[in-house]
TITI-140473 format. One record per residue (C-alpha): x negated, y, z negated; residue in one letter. Coordinates in steps of 0.001 Angstrom, whole numbers, always signed. Each point is the difference from the previous one (the first is absolute). Example, Ala and Ser with C-alpha at 12.3 -4.5 7.8 and 13.67 -1.06 7.14 Angstrom:
# TITI-140473
+---------+---------+---------+------+
:    east :   north :      up : type :
+---------+---------+---------+------+
:  -12300 :   -4500 :   -7800 :    A :
:   -1370 :   +3440 :    +660 :    S :
+---------+---------+---------+------+
# end
This chain:
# TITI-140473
+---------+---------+---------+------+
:    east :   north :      up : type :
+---------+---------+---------+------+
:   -4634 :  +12943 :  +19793 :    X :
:     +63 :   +3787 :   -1154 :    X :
:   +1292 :    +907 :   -2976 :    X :
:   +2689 :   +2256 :   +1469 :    X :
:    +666 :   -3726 :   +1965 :    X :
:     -13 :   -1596 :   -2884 :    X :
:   +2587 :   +2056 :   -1711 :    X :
:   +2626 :    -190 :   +3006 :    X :
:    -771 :   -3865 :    -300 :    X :
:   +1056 :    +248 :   -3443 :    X :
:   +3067 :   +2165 :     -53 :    X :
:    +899 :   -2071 :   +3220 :    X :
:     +39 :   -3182 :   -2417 :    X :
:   +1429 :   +1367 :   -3127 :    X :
:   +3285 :    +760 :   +2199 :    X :
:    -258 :   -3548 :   +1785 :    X :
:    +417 :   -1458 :   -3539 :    X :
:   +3497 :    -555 :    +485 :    X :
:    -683 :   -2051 :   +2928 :    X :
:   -2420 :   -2128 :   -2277 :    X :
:   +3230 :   -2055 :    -846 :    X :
:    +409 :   +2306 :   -2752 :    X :
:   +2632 :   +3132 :    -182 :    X :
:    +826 :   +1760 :   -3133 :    X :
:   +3942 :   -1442 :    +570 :    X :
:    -593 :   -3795 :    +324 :    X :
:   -3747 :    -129 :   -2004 :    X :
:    -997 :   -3539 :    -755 :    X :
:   +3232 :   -1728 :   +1030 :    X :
:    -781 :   -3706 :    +116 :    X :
:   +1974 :    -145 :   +3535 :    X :
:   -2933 :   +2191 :   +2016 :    X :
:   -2565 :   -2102 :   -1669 :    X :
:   -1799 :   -2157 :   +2422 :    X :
:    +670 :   -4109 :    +191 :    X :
:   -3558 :   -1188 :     +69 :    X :
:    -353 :   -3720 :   +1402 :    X :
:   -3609 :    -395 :   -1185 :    X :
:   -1329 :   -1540 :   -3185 :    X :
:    -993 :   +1656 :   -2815 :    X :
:   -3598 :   +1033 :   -1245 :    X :
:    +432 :    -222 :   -3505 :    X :
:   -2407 :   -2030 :   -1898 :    X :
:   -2148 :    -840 :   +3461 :    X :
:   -3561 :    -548 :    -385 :    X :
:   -2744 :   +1437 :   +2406 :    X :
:   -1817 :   -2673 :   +1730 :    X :
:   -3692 :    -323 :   -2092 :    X :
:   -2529 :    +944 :   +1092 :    X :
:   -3932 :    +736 :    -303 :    X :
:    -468 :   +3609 :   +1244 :    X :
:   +2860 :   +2702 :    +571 :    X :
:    -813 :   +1950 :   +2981 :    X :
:   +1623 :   +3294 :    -192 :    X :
:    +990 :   +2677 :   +2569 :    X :
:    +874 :   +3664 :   -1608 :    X :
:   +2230 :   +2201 :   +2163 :    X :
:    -445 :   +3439 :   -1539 :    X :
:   -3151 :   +1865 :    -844 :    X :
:    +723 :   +2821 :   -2225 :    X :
:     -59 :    +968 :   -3366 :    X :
:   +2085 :   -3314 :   -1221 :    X :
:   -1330 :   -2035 :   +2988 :    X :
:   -3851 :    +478 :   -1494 :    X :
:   +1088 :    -764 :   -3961 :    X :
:   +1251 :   -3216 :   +1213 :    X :
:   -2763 :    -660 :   +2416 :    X :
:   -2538 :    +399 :   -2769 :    X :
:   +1910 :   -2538 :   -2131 :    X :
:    -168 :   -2431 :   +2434 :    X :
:   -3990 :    +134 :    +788 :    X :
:    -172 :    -626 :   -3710 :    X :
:   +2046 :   -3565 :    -596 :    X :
:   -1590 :   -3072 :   +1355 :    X :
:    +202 :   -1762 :   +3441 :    X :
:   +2014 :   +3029 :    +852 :    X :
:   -1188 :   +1171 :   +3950 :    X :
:   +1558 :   +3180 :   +1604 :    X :
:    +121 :    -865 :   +3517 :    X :
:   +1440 :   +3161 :   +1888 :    X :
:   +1380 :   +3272 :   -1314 :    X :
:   +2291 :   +2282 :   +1571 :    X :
:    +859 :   +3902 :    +215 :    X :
:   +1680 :   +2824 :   +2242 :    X :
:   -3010 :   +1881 :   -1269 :    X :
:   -3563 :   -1686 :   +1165 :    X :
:   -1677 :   +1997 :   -2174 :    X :
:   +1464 :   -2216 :   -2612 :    X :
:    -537 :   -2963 :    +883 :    X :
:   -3737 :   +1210 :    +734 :    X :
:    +206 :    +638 :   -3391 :    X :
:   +1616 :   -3213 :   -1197 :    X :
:   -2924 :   -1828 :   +2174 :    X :
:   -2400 :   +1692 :   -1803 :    X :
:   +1431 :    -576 :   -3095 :    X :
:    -118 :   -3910 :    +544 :    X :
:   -3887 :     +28 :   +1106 :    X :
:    -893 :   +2039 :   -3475 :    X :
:   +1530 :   -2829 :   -1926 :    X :
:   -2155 :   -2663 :   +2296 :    X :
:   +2667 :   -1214 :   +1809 :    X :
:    +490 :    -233 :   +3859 :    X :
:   +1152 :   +2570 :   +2074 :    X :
:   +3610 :    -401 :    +787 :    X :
:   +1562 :    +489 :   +3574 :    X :
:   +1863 :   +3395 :    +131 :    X :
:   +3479 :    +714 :   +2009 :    X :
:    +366 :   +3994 :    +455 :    X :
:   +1368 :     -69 :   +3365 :    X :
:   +3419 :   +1863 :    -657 :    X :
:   +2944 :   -1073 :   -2627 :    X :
:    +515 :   -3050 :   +1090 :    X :
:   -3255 :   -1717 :     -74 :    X :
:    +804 :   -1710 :   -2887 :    X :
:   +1880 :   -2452 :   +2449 :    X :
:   -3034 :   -1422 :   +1300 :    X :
:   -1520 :    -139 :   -3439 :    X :
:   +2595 :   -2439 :   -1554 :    X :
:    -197 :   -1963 :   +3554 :    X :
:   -3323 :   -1060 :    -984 :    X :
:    -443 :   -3779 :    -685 :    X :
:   -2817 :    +562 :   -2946 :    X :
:   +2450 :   +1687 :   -2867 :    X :
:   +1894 :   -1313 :   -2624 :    X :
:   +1440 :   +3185 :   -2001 :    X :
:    +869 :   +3228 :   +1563 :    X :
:    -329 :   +2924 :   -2541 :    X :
:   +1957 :   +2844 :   +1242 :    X :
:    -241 :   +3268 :   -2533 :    X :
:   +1211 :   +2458 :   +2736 :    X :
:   +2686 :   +2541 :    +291 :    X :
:   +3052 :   -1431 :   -1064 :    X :
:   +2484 :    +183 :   +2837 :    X :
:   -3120 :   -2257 :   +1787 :    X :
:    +111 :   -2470 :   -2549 :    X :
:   +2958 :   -2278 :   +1137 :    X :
:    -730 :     -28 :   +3730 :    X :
:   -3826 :    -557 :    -848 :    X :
:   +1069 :   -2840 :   -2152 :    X :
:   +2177 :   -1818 :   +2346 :    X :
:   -2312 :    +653 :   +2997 :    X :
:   -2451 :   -2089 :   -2755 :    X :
:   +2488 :   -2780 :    -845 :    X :
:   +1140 :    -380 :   +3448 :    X :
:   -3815 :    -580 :    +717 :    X :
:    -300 :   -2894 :   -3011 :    X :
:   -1839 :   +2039 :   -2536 :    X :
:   +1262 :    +683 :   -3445 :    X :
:    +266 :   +3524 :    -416 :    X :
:   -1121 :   +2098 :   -3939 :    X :
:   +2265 :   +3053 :    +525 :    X :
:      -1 :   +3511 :   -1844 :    X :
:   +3108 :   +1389 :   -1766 :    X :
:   +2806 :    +998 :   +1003 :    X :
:    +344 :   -2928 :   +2174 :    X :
:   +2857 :    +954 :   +2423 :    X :
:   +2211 :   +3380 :     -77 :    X :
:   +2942 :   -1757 :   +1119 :    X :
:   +2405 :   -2550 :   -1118 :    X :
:     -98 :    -966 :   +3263 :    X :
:   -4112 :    -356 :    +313 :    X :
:    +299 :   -1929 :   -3318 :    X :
:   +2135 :   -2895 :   +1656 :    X :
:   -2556 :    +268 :   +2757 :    X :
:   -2739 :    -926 :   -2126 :    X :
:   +1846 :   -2738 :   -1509 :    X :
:    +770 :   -1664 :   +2522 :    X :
:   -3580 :    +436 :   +2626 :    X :
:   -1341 :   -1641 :   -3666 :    X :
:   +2255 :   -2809 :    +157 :    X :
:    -106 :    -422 :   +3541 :    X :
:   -3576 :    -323 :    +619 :    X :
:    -784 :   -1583 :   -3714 :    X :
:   -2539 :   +2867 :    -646 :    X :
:    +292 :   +2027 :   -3356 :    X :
:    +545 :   +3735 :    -257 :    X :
:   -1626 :    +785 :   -3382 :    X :
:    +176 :   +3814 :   -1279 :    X :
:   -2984 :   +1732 :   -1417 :    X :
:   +2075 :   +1187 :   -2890 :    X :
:   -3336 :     +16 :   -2198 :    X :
:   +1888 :   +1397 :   -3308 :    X :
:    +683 :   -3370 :    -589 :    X :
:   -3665 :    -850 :    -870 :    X :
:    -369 :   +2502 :   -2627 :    X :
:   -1243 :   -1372 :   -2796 :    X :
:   +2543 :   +1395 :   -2203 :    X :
:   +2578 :    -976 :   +2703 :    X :
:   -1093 :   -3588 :    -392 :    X :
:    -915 :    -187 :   -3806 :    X :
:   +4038 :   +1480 :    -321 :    X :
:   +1430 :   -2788 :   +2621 :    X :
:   -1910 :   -3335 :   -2483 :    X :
:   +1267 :   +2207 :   -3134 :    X :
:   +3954 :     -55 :   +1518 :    X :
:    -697 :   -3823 :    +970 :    X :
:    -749 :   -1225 :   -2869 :    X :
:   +3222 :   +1801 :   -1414 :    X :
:   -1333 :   +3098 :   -2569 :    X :
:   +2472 :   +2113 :   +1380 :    X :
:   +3042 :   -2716 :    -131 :    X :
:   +2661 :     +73 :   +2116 :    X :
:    -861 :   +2720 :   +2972 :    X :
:   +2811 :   +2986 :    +343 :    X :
:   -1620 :   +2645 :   +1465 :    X :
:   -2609 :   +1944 :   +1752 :    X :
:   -1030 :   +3146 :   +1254 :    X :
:   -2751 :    +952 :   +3018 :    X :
:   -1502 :   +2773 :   +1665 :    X :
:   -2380 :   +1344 :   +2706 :    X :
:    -561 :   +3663 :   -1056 :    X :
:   -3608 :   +1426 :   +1495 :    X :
:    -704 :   +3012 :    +568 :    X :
:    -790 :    -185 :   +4401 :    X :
:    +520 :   +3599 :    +982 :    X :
:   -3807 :    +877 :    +733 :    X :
:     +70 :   -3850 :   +1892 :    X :
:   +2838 :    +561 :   +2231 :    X :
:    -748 :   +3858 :    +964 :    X :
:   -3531 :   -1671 :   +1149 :    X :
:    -615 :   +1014 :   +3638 :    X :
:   -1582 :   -3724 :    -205 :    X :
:    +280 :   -3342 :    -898 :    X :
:   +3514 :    -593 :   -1502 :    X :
:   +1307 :   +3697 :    +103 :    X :
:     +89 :    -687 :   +3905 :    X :
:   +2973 :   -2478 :    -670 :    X :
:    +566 :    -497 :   -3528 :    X :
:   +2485 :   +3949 :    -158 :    X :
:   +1897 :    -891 :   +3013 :    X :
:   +1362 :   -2410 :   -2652 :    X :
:   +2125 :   +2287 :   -1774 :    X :
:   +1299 :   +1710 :   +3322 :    X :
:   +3353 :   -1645 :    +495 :    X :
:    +140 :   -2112 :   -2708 :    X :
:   +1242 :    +342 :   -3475 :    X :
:    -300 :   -3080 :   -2496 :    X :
:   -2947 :   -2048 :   -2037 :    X :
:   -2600 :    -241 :   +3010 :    X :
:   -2804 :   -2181 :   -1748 :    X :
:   +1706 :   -2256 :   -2935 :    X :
:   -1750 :   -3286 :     +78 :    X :
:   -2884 :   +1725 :   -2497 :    X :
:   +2345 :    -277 :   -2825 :    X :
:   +2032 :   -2345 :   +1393 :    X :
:   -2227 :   -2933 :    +469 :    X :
:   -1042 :    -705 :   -3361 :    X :
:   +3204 :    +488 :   -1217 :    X :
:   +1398 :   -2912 :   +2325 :    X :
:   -2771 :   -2380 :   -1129 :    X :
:    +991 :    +911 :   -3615 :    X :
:   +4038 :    -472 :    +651 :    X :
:    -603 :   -3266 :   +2304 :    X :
:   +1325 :   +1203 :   +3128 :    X :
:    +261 :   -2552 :   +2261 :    X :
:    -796 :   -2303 :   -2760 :    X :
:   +3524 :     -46 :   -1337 :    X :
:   +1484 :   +3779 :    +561 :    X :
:    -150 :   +2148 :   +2539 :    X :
:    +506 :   +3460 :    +988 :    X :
:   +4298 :    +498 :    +237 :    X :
:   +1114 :   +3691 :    +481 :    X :
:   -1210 :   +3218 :    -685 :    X :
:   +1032 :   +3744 :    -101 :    X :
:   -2763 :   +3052 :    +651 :    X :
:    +105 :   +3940 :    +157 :    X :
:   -2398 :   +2535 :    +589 :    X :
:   -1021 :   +3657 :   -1535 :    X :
:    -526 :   +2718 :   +2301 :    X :
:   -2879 :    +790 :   +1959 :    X :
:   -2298 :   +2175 :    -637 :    X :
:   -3493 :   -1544 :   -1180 :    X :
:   -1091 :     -68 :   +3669 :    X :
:   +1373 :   +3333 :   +1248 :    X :
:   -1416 :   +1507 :   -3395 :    X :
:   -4079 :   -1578 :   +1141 :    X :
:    +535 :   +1110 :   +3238 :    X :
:    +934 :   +3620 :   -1154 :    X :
:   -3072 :    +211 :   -2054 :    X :
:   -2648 :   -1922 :   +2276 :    X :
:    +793 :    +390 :   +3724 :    X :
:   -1058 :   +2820 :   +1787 :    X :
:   +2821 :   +1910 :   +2141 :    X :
:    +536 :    -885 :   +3330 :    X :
:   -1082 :   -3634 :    -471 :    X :
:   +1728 :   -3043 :   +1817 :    X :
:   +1175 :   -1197 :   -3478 :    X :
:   +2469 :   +3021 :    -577 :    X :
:   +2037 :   -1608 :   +2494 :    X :
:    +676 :   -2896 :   -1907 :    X :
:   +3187 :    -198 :   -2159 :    X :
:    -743 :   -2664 :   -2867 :    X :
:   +3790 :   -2052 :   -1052 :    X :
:   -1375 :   -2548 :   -2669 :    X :
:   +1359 :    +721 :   -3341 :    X :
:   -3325 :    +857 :   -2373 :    X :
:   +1395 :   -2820 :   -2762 :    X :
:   +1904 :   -3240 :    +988 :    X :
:   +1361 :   -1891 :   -2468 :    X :
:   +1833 :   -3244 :    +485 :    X :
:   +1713 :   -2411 :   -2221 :    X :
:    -149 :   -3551 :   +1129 :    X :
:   +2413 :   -3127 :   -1100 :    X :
:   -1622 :   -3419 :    +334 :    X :
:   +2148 :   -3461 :    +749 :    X :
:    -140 :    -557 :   -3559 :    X :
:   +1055 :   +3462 :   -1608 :    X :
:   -3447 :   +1231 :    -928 :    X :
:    -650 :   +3769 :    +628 :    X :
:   -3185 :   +1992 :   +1531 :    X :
:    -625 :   +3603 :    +331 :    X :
:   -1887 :    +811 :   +3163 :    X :
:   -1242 :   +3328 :    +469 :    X :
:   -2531 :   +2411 :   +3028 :    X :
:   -1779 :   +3277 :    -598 :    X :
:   -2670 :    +891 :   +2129 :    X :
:    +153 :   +3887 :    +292 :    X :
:     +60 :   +1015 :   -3435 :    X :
:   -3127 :    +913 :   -2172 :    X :
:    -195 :   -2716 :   -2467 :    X :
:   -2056 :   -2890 :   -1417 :    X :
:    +341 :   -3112 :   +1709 :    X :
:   +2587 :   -2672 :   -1688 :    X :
:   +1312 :   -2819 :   +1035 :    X :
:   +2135 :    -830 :   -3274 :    X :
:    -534 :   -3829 :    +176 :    X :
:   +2724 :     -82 :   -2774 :    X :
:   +1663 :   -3933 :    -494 :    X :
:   +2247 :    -595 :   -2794 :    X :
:   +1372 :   -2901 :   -1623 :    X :
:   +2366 :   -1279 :   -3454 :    X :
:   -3417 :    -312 :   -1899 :    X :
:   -1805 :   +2935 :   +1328 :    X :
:   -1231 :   +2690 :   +2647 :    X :
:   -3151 :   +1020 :   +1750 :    X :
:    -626 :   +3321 :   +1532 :    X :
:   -2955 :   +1445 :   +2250 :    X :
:   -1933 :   +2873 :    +317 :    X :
:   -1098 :    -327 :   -2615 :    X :
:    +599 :   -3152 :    -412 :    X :
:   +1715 :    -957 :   -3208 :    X :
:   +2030 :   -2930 :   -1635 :    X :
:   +2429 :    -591 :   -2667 :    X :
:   +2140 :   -3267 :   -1807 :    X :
:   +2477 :    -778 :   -2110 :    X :
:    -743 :     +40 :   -3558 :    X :
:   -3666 :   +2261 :    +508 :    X :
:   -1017 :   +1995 :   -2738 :    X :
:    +256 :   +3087 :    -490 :    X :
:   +3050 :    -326 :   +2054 :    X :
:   +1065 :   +2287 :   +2890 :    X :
:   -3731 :    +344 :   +1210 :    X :
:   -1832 :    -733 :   +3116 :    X :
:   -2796 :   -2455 :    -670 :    X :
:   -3267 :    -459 :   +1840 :    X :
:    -504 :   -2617 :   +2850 :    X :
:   -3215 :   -1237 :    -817 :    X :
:    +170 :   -2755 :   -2205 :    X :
:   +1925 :   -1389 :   +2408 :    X :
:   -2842 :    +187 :   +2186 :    X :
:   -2175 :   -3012 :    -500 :    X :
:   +2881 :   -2909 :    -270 :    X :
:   +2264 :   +1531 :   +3256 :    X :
:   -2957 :    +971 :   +2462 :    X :
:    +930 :   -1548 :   +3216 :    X :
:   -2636 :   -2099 :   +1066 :    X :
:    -503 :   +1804 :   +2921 :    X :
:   -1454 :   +3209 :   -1340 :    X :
:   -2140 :   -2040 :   -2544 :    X :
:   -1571 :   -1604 :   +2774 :    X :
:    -437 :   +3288 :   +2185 :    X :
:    -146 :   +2750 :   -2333 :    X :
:   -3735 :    +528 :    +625 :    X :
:    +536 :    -101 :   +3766 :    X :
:   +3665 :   +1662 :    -333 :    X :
:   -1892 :   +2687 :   -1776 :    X :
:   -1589 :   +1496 :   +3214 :    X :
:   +3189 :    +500 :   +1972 :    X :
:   +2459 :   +2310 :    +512 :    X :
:   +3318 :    +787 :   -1759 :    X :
:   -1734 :   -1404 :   -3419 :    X :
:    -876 :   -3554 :   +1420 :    X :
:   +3588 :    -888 :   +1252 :    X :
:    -726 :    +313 :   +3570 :    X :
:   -3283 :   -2636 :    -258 :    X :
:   +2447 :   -2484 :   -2064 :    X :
:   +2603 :     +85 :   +2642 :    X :
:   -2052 :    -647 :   +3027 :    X :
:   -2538 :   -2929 :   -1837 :    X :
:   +3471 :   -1186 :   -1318 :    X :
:   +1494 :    -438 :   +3653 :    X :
:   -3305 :   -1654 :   +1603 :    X :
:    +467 :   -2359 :   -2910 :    X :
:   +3202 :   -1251 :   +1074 :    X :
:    -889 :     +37 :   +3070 :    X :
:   -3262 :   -1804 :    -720 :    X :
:   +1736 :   -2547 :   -1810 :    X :
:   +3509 :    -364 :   +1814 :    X :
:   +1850 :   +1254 :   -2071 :    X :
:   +3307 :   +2026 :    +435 :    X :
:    -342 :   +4146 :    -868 :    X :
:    +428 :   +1483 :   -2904 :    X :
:   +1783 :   +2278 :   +2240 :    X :
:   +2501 :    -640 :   +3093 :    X :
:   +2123 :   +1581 :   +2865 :    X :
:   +3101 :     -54 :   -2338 :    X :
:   -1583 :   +1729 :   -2794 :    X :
:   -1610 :   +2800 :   +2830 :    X :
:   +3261 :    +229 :    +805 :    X :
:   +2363 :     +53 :   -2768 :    X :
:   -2743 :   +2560 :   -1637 :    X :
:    +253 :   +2410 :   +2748 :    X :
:   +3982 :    +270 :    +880 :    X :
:     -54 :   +2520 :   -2900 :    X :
:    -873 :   +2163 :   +2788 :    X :
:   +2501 :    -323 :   +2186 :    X :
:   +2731 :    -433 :   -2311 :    X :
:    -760 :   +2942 :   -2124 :    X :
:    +690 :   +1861 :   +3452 :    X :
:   +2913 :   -1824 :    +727 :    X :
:   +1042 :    +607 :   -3702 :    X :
:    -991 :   +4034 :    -767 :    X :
:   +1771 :    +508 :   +4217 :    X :
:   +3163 :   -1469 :   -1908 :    X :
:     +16 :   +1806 :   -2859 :    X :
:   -1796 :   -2388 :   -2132 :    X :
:   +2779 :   -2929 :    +806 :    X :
:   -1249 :   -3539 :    -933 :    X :
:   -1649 :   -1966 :   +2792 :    X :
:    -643 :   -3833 :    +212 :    X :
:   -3538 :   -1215 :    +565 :    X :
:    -470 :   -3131 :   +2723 :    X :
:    -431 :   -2897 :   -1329 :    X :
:   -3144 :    -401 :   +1801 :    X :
:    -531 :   -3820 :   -1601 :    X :
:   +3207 :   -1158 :   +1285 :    X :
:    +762 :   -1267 :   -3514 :    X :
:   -3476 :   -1763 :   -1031 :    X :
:    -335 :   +2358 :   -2449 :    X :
:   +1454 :   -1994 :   -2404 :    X :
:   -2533 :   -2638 :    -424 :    X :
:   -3386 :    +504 :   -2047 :    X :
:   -3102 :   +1245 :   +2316 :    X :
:   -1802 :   -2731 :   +1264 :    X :
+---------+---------+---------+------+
# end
């Protein structure tokens, strides 16, 4: 598509959100939710096996971090790849011969190619880092063809697409794990054994962000700037929270005992976007004809089931250092991010942050001191090599994800809620109960 097609596409959806089973005067009510007859994916292991055969729908920027992950774990083979732009996948082809590995099929015939990618009988796990209002029909068209799908964040835009995802999942018994690779940080994970093992007592509160500087990415004339700004036309509310988010849940045990309740959200004004544009886009260009409605800050406050607290929070058009706050706090202690910092009860001198490190060496996750030398090479400081070598593994071994469709889910209604919510004048709004109530027990 254009990107003047692409922008009609995505005020066109922003206004169907009410008909997403989700209007700003009856968000989250339980009635509208959907009675799903089909048994739940919680705790459900992959079948083992030797070799995961992977086909990647998505070539660009994201698509080629996460290919080059994957030529580097073992008995890994990318079978196909898949892009609008053939270029790309030339490119992605290319890729896979420099790192001695065969020459995957490519599908560049038109948007919807990736439907005869997915029918292929050779794949096991469908990665799909595309544009996001591609990634739920690209992962059911994957589970409706009996692959498990790897999916990039946001994971659906609608309440509505969320149930949809749940129950294709259920239905045909294939997963719908989310890339969220924040997870895999190694402070992420070396903070998740430290609040296990109880340093930080009983948990209370916590607070999360995804504030990045994107205004040079999304005025691109390429890559993501061809879909990622028709974003913030017609919508106003936290576009992208599973960053924060996600480690935050594993922390708090949602789905392993809470889950997400209610929350409330409100927006500042506008004018990051309009600002960049001012300053950077020539007169006369298509782009002056866009009229941006996202809010430059989001901040929500969410309740859990069991009366803990979280701060979630977007900023993506402001100049500013890139934070995600990672802040979890307990009755013996806090930790905060960027920079990372801890403190307890009873430290000395009192009142003062304390350094992480000695921490270090008895609550490394096992994970990173096994990969940290291959972790090392990849992107996003070795989180995005972790995730992928840590979902072959289950895979390998039949196990169940780390990850699954209710956590995509539950981790990404903070974008269609917030809407709901800041449309409503920040009024409270219910999130689904996407488990059906098997949130309660411990994660298998």
């Amino acid at each position: 598509m254009s990107r003047r097609g692409l922008l009609r596409s995505a005020g066109t959806a922003a206004v169907g959100l009410g008909l997403g089973g989700l209007r700003p005067a009856e968000a989250g009510a339980t009635p509208a939710d959907p009675v799903l007859r089909t048994e739940s994916m919680m705790g459900v292991p992959y079948q083992a096996r030797d070799r995961v055969r992977v086909g990647l729908v998505g070539c660009g920027r994201r698509g080629h971090d996460h290919l080059g992950d994957l030529l580097g774990i073992e008995n890994v083979e990318v079978r196909a790849v898949c892009d609008v732009v053939p270029a790309h996948a030339a490119s992605a082809q290319a890729l896979c011969l420099r790192r001695k590995a065969p020459r995957p099929e490519a599908y560049t015939n038109g948007e919807r190619h990736y439907e005869a990618l997915v029918a292929r009988d050779d794949l096991d796990l469908v990665y799909i880092p595309s544009p996001w209002r591609w990634h739920v029909p690209m992962a059911v068209a994957a589970m409706e063809a009996g692959k498990h799908v790897a999916l990039e964040i946001p994971a659906a835009l609608t309440i509505e697409d969320c149930w949809k995802l749940v129950e294709v999942s259920e239905r045909t018994r294939r997963h719908c794990t989310m890339l969220e690779n924040c997870n895999y940080g190694y402070e992420e994970m070396l903070v998740r054994r430290m609040v296990q093992a109880g340093l930080l007592g009983e948990l209370l509160h916590a607070e999360c962000a995804y504030d990045h500087d994107l205004r040079r990415i999304v005025f691109e004339n390429e890559s993501e700037g061809l879909w990622r700004r028709a974003e913030h036309v017609g919508r106003n509310g936290n576009l992208y929270p599973t960053h924060g988010l996600g480690p935050v849940a594993w922390y708090l045990g949602i789905h392993a005992g809470d889950r997400f309740d209610h929350m409330v959200s409100m927006s500042s004004p506008e004018a990051g976007l309009t600002a960049h544009r001012k300053a950077t886009v020539p007169a006369g260009d298509p782009r002056w004809q866009e009229k941006y409605d996202c809010g430059d800050v989001n901040t929500s406050l969410i309740k859990t089931a069991l009366g803990r607290t979280i701060v979630l929070q977007h900023n993506v058009t402001n100049p500013r250092p890139y934070d995600r706050i990672n802040l979890i706090a307990g009755t013996k202690g806090i930790f905060r991010g960027y920079p990372q910092r801890i403190f307890f009860d009873g430290e000395r001198p009192p009142h003062k942050w304390q350094s992480l490190k000695k921490w270090q060496s008895r609550y490394e996750d096992p994970l990173w001191t096994k990969l940290k030398k291959a972790a090392n090479k990849s992107g996003h400081g070795g989180m995005d090599y972790v995730m992928s070598w840590r979902l072959v593994d289950c895979m390998r071994r039949g196990l169940a994800p780390d990850m699954d469709v209710y956590d995509a889910v539950a981790w990404s209604a903070p974008g269609p809620l917030s809407e709901a919510s800041v449309a409503a004048g920040s009024a409270p709004v219910k999130f689904p109960d996407f488990t059906r109530g098997r949130w309660k027990g411990a994660r298998a």
